[in-house]
C-alpha positions as CSV (number, residue, x, y, z in Angstrom):
1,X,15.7,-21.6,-27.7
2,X,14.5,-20.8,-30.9
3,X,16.9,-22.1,-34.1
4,X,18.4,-19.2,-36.5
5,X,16.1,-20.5,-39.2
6,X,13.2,-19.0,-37.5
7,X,15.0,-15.6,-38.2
8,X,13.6,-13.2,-41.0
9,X,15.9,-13.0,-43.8
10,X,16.0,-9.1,-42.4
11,X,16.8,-10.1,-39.1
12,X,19.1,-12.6,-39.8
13,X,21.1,-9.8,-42.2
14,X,20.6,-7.3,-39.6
15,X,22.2,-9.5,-36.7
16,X,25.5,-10.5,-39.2
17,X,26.3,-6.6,-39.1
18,X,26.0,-6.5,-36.1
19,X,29.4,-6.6,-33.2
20,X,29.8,-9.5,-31.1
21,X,28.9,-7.2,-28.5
22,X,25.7,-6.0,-29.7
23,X,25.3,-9.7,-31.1
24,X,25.2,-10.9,-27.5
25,X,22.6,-8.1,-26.3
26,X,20.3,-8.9,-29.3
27,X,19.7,-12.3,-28.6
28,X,19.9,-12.4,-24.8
29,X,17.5,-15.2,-23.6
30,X,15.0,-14.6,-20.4
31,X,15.9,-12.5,-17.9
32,X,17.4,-8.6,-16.8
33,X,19.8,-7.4,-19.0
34,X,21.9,-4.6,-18.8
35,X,22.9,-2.8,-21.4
36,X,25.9,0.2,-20.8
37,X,26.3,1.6,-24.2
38,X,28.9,4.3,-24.6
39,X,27.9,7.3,-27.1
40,X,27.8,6.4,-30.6
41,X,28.1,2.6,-30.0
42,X,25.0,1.9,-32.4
43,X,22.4,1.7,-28.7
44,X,19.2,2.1,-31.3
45,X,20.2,-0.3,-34.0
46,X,20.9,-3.2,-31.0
47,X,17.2,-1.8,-29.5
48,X,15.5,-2.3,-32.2
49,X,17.2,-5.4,-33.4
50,X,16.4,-6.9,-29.8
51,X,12.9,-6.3,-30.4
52,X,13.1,-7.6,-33.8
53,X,14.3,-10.7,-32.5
54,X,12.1,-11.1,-29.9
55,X,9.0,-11.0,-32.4
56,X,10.9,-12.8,-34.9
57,X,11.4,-15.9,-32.6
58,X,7.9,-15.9,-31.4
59,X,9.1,-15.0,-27.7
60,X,6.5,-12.0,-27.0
61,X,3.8,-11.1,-29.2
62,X,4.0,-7.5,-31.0
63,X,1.1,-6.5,-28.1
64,X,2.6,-7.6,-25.1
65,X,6.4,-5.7,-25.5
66,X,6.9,-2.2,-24.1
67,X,9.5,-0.3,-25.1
68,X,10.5,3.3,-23.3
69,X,12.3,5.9,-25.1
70,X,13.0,9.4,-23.9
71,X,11.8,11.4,-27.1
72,X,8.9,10.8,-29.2
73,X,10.7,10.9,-32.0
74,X,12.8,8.3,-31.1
75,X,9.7,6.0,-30.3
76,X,8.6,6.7,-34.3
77,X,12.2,6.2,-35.2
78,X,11.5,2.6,-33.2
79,X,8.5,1.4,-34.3
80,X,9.4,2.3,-38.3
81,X,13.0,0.4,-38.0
82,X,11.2,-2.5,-36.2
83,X,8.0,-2.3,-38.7
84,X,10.5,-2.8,-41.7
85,X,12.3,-5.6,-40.3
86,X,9.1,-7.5,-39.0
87,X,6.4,-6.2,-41.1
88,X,2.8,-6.6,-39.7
89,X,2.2,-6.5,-36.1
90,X,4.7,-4.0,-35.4
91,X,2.0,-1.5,-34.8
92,X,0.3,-3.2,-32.2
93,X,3.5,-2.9,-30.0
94,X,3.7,-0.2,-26.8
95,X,6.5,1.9,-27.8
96,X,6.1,5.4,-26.3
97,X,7.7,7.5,-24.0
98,X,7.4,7.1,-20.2
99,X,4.3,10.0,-20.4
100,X,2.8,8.9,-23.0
101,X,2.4,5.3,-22.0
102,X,1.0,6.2,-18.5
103,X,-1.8,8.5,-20.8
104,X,-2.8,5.0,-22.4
105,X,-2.9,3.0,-19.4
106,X,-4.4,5.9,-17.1
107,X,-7.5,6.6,-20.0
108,X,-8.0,3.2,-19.4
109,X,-7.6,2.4,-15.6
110,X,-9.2,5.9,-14.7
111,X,-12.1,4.7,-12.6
112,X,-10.1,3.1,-10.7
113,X,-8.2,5.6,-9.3
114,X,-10.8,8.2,-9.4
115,X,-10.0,10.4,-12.1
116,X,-11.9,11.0,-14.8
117,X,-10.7,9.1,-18.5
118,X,-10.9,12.7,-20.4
119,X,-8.2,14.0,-18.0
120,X,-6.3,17.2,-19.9
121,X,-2.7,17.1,-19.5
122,X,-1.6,20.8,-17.9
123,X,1.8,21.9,-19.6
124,X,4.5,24.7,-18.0
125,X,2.0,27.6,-19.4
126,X,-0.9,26.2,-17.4
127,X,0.5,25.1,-14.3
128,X,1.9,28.8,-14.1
129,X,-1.8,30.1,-14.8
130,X,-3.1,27.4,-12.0
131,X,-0.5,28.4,-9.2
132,X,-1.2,32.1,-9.9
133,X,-4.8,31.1,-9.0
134,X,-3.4,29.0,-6.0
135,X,-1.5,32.6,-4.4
136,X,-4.7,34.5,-5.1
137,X,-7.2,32.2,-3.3
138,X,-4.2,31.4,-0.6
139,X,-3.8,35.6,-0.3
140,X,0.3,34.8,-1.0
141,X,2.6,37.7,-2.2
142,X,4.2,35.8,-6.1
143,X,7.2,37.9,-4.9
144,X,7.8,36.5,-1.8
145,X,6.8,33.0,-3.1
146,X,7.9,33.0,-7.0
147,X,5.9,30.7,-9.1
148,X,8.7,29.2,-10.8
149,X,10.4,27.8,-7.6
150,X,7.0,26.5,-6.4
151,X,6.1,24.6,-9.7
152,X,10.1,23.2,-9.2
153,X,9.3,21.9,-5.4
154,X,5.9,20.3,-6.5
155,X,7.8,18.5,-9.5
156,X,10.3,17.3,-7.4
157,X,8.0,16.0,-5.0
158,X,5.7,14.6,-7.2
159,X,9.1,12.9,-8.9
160,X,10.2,11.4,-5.5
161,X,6.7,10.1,-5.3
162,X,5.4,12.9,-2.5
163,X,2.0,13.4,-1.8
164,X,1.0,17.2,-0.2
165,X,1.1,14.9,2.9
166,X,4.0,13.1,2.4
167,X,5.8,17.0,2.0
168,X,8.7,17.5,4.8
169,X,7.7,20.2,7.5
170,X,11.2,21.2,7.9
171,X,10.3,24.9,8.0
172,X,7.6,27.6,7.5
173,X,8.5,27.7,3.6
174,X,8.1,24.3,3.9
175,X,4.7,24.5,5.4
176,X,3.8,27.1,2.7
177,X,4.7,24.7,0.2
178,X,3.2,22.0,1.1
179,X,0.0,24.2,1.4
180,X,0.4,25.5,-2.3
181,X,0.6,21.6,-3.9
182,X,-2.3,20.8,-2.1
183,X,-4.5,23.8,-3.3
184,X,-2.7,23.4,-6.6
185,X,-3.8,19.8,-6.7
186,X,-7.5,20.8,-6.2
187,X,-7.3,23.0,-8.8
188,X,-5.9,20.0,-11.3
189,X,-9.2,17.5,-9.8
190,X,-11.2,20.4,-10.3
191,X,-10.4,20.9,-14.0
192,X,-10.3,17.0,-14.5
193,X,-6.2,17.9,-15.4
194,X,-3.1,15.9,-15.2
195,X,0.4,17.3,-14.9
196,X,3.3,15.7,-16.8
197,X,4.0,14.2,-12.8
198,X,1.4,13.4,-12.2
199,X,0.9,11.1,-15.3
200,X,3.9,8.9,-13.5
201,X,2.8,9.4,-10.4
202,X,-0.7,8.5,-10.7
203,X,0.4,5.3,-12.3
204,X,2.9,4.1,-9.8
205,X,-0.6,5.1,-7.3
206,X,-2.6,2.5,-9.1
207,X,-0.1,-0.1,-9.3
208,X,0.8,0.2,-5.7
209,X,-3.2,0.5,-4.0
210,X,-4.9,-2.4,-6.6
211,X,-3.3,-5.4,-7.4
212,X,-5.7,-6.6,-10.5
213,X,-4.6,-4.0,-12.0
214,X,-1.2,-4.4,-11.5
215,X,-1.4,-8.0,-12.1
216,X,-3.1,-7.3,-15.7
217,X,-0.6,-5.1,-16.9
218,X,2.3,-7.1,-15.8
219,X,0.5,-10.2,-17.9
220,X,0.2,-7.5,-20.7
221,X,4.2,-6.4,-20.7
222,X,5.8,-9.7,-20.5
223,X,8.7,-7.6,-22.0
224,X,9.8,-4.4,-21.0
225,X,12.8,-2.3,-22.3
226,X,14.1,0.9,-21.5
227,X,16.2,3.4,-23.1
228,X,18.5,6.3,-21.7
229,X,18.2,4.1,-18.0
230,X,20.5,6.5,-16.5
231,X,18.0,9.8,-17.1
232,X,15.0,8.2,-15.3
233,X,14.1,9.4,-11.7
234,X,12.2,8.0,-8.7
235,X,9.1,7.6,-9.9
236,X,9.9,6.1,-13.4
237,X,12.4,3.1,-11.6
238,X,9.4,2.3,-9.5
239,X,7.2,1.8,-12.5
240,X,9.7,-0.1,-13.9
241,X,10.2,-2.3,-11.4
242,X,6.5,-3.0,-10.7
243,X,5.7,-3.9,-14.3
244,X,8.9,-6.4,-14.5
245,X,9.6,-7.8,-10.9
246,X,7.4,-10.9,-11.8
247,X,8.3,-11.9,-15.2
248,X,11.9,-10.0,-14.8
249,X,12.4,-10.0,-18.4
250,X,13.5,-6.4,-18.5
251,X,15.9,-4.9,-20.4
252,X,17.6,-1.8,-19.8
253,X,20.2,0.2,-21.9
254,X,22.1,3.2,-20.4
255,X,25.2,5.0,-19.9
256,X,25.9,6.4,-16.5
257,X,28.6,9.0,-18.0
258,X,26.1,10.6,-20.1
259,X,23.9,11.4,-17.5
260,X,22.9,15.2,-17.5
261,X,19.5,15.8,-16.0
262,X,19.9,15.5,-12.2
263,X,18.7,19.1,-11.7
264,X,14.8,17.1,-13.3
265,X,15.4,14.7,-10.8
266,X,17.1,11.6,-12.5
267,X,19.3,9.4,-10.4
268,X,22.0,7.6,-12.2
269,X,21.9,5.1,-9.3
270,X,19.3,3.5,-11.2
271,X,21.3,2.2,-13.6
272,X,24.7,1.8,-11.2
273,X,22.4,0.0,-9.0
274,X,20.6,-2.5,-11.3
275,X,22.3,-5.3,-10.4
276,X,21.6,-4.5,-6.8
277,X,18.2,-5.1,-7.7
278,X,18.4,-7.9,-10.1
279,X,21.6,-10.1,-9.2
280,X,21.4,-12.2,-12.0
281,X,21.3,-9.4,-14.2
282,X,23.6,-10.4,-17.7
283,X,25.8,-7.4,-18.7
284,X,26.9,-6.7,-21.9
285,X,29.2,-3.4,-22.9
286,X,28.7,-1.4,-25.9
287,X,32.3,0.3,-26.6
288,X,33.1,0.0,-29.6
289,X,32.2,3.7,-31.3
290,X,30.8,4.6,-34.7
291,X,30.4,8.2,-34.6
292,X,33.8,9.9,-33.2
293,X,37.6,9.9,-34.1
294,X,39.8,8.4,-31.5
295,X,41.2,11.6,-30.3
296,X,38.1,12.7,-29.2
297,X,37.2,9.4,-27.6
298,X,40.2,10.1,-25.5
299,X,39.8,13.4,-24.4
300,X,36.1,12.5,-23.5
301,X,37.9,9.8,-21.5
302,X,40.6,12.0,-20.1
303,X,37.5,14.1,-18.4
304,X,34.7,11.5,-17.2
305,X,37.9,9.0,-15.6
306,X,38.1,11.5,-13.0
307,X,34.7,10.6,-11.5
308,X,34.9,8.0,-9.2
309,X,31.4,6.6,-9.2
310,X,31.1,5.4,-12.3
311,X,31.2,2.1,-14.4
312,X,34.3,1.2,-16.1
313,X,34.7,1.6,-19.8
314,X,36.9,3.3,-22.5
315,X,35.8,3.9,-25.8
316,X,37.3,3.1,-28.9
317,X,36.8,3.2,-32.6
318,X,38.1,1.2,-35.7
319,X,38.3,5.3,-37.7
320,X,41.9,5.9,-38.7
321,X,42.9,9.8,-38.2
322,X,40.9,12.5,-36.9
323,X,42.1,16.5,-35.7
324,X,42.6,16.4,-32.0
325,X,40.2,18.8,-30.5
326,X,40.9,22.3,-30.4
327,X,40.5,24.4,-27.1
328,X,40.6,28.5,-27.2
329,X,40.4,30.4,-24.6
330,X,38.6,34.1,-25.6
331,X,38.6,37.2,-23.6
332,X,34.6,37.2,-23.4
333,X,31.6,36.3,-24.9
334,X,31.7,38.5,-27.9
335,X,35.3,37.4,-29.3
336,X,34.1,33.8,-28.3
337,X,31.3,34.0,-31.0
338,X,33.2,35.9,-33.0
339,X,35.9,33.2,-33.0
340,X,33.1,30.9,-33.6
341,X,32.1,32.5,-37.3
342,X,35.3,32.8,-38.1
343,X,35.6,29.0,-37.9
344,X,32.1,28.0,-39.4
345,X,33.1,30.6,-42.4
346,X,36.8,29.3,-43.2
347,X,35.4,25.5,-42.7
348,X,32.4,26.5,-45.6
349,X,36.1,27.2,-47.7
350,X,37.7,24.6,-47.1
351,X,36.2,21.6,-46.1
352,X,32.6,22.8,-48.5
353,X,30.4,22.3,-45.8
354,X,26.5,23.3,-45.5
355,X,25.6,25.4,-42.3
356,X,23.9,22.8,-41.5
357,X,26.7,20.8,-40.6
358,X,27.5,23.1,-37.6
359,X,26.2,23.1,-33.9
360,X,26.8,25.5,-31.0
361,X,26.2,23.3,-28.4
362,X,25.9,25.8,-24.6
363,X,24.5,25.0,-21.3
364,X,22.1,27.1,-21.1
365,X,19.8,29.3,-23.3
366,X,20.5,32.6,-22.1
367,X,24.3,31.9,-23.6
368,X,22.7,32.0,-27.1
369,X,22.0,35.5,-27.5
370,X,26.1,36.4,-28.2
371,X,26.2,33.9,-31.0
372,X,22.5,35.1,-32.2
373,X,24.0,38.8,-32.3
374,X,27.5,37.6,-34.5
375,X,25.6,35.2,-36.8
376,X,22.8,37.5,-37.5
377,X,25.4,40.4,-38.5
378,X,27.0,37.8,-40.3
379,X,24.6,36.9,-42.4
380,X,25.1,33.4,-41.4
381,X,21.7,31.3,-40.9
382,X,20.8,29.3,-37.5
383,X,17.9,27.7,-36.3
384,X,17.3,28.2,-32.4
385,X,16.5,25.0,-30.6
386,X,14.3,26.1,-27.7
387,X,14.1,29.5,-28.2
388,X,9.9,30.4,-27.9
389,X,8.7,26.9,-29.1
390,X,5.9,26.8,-31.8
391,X,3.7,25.4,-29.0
392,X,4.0,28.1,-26.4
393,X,3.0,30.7,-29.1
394,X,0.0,32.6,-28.1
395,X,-2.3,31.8,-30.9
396,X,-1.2,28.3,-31.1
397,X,-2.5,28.0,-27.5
398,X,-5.4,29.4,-28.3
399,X,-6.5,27.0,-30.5
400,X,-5.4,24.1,-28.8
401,X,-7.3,25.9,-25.5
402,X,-10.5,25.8,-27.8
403,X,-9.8,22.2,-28.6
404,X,-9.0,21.3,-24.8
405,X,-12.1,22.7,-23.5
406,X,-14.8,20.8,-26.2
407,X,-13.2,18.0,-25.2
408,X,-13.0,18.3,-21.2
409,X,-15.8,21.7,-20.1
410,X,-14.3,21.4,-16.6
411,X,-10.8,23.1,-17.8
412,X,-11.2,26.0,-16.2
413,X,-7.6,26.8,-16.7
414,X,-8.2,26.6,-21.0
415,X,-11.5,28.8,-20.5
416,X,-9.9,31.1,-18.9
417,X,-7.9,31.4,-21.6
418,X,-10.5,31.4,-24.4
419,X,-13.2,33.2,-23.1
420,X,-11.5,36.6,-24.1
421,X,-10.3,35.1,-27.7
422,X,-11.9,36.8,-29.4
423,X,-12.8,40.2,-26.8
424,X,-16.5,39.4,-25.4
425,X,-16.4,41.9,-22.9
426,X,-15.9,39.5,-20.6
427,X,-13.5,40.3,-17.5
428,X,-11.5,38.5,-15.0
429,X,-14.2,39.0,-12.2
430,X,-16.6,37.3,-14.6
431,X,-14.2,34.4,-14.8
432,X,-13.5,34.4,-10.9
433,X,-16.6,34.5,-10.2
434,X,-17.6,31.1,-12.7
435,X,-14.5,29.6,-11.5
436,X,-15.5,30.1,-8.0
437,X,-18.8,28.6,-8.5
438,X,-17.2,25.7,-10.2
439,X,-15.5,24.8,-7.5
440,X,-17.9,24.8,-4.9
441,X,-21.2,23.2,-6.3
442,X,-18.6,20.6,-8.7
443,X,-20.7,21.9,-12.0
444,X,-18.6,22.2,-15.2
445,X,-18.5,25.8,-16.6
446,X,-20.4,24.8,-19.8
447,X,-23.3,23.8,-17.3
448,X,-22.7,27.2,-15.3
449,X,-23.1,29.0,-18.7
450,X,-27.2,27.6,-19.0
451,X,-28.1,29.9,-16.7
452,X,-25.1,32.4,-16.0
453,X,-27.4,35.2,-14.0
454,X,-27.8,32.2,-10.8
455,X,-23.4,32.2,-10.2
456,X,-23.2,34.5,-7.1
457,X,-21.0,37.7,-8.2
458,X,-21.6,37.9,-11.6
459,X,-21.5,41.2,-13.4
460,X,-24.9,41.3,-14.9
461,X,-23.5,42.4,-18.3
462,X,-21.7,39.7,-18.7
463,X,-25.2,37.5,-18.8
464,X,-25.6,38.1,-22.4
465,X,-22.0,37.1,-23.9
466,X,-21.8,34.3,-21.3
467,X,-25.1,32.9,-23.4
468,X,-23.5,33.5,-26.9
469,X,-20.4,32.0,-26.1
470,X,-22.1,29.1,-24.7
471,X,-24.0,28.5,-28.2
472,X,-20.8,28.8,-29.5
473,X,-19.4,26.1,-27.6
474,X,-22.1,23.8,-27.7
475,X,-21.6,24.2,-31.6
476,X,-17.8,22.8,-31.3
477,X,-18.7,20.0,-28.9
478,X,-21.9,18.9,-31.4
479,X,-19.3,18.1,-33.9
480,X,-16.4,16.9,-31.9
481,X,-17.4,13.3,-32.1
482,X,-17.9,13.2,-35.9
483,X,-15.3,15.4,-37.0
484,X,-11.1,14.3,-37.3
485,X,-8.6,16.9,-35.6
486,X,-7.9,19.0,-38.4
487,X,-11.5,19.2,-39.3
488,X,-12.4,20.4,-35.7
489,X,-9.7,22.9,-35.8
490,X,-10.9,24.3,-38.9
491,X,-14.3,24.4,-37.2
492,X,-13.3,26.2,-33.9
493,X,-11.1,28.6,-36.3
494,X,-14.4,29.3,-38.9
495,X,-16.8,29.5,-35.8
496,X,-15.2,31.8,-33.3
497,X,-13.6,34.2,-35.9
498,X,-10.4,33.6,-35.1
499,X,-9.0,34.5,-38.4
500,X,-10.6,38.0,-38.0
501,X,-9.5,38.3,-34.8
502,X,-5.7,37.6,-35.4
503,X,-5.7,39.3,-38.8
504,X,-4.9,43.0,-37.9
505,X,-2.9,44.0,-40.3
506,X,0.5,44.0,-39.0
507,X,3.4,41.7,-40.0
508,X,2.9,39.8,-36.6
509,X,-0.7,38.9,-37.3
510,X,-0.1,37.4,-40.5
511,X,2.6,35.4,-39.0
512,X,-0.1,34.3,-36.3
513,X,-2.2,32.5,-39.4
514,X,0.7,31.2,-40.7
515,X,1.2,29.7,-37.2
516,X,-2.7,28.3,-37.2
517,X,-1.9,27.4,-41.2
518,X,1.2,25.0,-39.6
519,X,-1.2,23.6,-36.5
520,X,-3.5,22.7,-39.3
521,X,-1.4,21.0,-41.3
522,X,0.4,18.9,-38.4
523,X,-3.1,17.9,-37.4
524,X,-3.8,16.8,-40.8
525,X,-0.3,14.5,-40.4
526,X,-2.0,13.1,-37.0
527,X,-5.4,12.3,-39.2
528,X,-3.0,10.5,-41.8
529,X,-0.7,8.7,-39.5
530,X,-3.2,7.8,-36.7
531,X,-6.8,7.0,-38.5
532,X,-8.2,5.2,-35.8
533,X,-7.3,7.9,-33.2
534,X,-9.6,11.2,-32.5
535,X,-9.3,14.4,-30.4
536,X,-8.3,13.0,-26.9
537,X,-5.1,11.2,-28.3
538,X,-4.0,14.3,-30.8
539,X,-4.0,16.9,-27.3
540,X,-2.4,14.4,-25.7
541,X,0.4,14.0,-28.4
542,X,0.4,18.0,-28.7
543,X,0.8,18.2,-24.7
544,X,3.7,15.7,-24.7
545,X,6.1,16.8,-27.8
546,X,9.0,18.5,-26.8
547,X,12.1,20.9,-28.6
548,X,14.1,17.9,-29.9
549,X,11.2,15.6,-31.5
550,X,10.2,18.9,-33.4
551,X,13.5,19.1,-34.6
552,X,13.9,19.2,-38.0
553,X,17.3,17.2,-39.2
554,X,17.0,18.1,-42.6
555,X,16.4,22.1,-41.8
556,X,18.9,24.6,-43.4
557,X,21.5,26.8,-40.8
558,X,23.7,26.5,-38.0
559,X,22.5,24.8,-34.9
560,X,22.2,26.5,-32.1
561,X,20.9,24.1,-29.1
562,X,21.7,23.1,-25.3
563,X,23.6,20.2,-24.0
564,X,20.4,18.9,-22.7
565,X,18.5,18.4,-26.1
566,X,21.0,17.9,-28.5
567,X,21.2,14.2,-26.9
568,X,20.8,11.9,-29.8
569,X,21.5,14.4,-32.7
570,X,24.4,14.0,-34.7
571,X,27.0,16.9,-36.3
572,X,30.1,16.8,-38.6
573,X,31.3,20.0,-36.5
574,X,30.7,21.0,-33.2
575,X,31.8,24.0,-30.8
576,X,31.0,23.5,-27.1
577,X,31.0,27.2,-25.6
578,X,30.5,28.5,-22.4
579,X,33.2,25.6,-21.1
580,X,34.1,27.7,-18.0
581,X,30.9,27.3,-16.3
């Protein structure tokens, strides 16, 4: 056991403002621990201190600790908080989300489970494009089978740790299903592609079919702790549990009453059932809160008591006062927001707040438009969190499509995509046609394009541009191992005239090359923050982000954001609408 004198003076100050409870967490010996830590009860500050500690006191080595956090930013929030505590060595620890940790291990561990190490990752946008292919080559009516409730069955499949094989054949929809994952998993081989599932799934694959490798990473994570325990699904508490059975020095931290994302397929079991799985768990309670008043600790209380599978605790906070919380009941959605304005407006009086001190927290994203509509008249200003994110916009995509297919030419799903950006003539039979060929003699489509006129089908005039485009290309992928993301980008911009091309003289086009200016500049930030790192790690960090770790906290306006991401963020004032759904 090591002595307090092996403590950082950082440390040491850092674990004297800490609670006794979060004391006892912090400095845990060997072994599962469970942490349940009610909202606001300081869960990051006793995360980070725990892996403070742990490096302090020579325990684990800054390489062989992985930390899981649900957001990207919070694994930067991690890593900084536990860099200035420790100093060097903190950057040589695994702290990433669940997805981006299996991209690491899987770049490295792909020949053994047969995919190739320059997998792309497919987001929503090219999943859609792949299933549409999927009905076409399956001669499926979309309407009858809608795209959206496919992708939704794979991912839950692939989530429960389904194979197309493994898929129930409980009906004929069922059948059809099935069918659909396994064509629309040929298309992701095909393309050398990875979907967010798959990235956990493939993982939990190669632990389970090859025991060296499971045995090295074990050996590598001789510490393993995991945050928001209570949102992870299937496939993510097996990986857990293979990585830590052995050494069983896992930690996890949780609270089963904030768990909101059963419809992605995360079982709060996990964390009610973790000392089913490890007996001698420790368990230490985090209830103490830092954030709320007491009144609304107790009507939080008053509401999740009711449920009766849950794990005992009651909040409470040392914060004199607080106003109780105020409930009104409008006659629809219009007077609701209305009411809303009328609120944020008197509060500005009265209390001199900045909009930014407000959130609209609703359930769902169609029940922003109302409050859009007031706000706007208004002339009150609000930032919409997941409203068309910067990375679904089309000439974002574009770009990154350019990017994706230099560094992987078997993405047929990013040429298809790019081969029209700019217009080259070039039509979807053209691309069916290469696509096809693809497929059947195993050839990437930058290969194909050597000798287009030999792919059976293809339009003769599309010879020609198929052979300038390929110079093109080959251009890009000459540079791509010399040149640091930003500089690439700038290349794939200068050399396919996409400046021209988006440049049309219309309000919307210059705010397309204000877009490309901002993808620019936040791969610029990737070339600062990540020197060592080159094009495969930056797609894979663009692929991975998400609507809260974009989130700008210190952004001007009022909030508007669902329950689901505003997990983690923090307002002075707060209207929940929508409350009878």
């Amino acid at each position: 056991m090591p002595t307090e004198e092996a403590l950082t003076p950082d440390v040491q100050a850092l674990l004297e403002r800490l609670n006794p409870p979060q004391q006892e967490a912090v400095t845990h010996g060997e072994g599962p621990l469970l942490i349940f830590a009610g909202a606001g009860s300081g869960k990051t500050r006793v995360l980070t201190a725990r892996i403070a500690y742990l490096i302090a006191t020579h325990r684990v080595w800054p390489d062989r600790l992985l930390a899981v956090t649900f957001t990207n930013k919070a694994a930067k929030e991690m890593r900084s908080r536990v860099g200035a505590l420790v100093g060097e060595g903190a950057d040589k620890m695994w702290v990433g989300t669940f997805h981006s940790t299996a991209v690491k291990v899987l770049r490295r561990e792909a020949a053994r489970i047969g995919i190739v190490p320059s997998f792309v990752i497919f987001d929503e946008d090219d999943t859609r494009a792949a299933l549409k292919r999927v009905l076409d080559d399956l001669k499926l009516d979309p309407k009858r089978y809608p795209i959206p409730g496919l992708s939704n069955a794979i991912s839950q499949a692939k989530n429960e740790l389904k194979r197309p094989e493994d898929y129930p054949n409980r009906s004929y929809h069922d059948e059809i299903v099935r069918r659909v994952y396994e064509s629309y998993q040929d298309v992701l081989r095909r393309s050398g592609g990875l979907d967010f599932d798959d990235l956990i799934m493939k993982l939990v694959e190669l632990f389970n079919s090859d025991e060296e490798a499971l045995a090295k990473w074990r050996d590598r994570f001789r510490h393993v702790l995991v945050d928001e325990y209570q949102d992870t699904n299937r496939a993510q508490y097996v990986l857990v549990n293979l990585l830590a059975q052995e050494h069983r020095n896992v930690v996890v931290v949780g609270d089963d009453d904030q768990s909101i994302y059963r419809f992605r397929g995360a079982d709060v079991r996990n964390i009610l059932d973790f000392r089913k799985d490890y007996p001698d768990a420790h368990v230490v309670r985090l209830e103490q809160n830092y954030r709320s008043s007491q009144a609304i600790l107790d009507a939080a209380y008053q509401v999740i008591r009711t449920n009766p599978e849950r794990a005992e605790k009651r909040l409470w906070t040392s914060r004199a006062g607080g106003e109780k919380v105020m409930a009104m009941q409008a006659y629809n959605e219009i007077e609701e927001a209305e009411f809303v304005a009328d609120e944020i407006t008197r509060l500005r009086k009265t209390e001199e707040r900045g909009y930014s001190d407000f959130a609209i927290l609703y359930r769902t994203n169609a029940q922003s438009r109302s409050f859009e509509d007031v706000l706007a008249r208004r002339r009150i200003p609000y930032r919409l969190v997941g409203g068309v994110r910067f990375w679904e916009r089309r000439e974002v995509k574009d770009v990154v499509a350019y990017l994706r297919f230099c560094f992987n030419p078997k993405d047929s799903i990013s040429f298809g995509r790019i081969v029209s950006v700019p217009s080259r003539k070039i039509g979807s039979v053209t691309v069916d046609a290469l696509s096809a060929h693809s497929r059947e003699s195993d050839a990437d489509l930058l290969t194909l394009l050597a000798d287009p006129a030999r792919v059976p089908g293809l339009p003769r005039p599309a010879i020609e541009p198929l052979k300038k485009f390929r110079i093109q290309l080959e251009s890009l992928r000459s540079v791509m191992g010399v040149l640091r993301p930003s500089e690439l980008l700038d290349h794939v911009v200068e050399v396919m005239g996409l400046r021209q091309h988006y440049l049309d003289g219309t309000p919307q086009g210059e705010a397309r090359i204000e877009n490309i200016n901002e993808l620019r500049g936040l791969a610029e930030s990737f070339d600062d923050r990540e020197p060592a790192q080159g094009l495969e790690d930056f797609l894979a960090e663009v692929a991975l982000v998400s609507d809260v770790d974009a989130y700008d906290e210190n952004g001007e306006g009022v909030t508007l954001i669902t329950l689901h991401m505003v997990k983690g963020l923090e307002f002075p004032v707060v209207f929940m609408v929508g409350m009878e759904e």
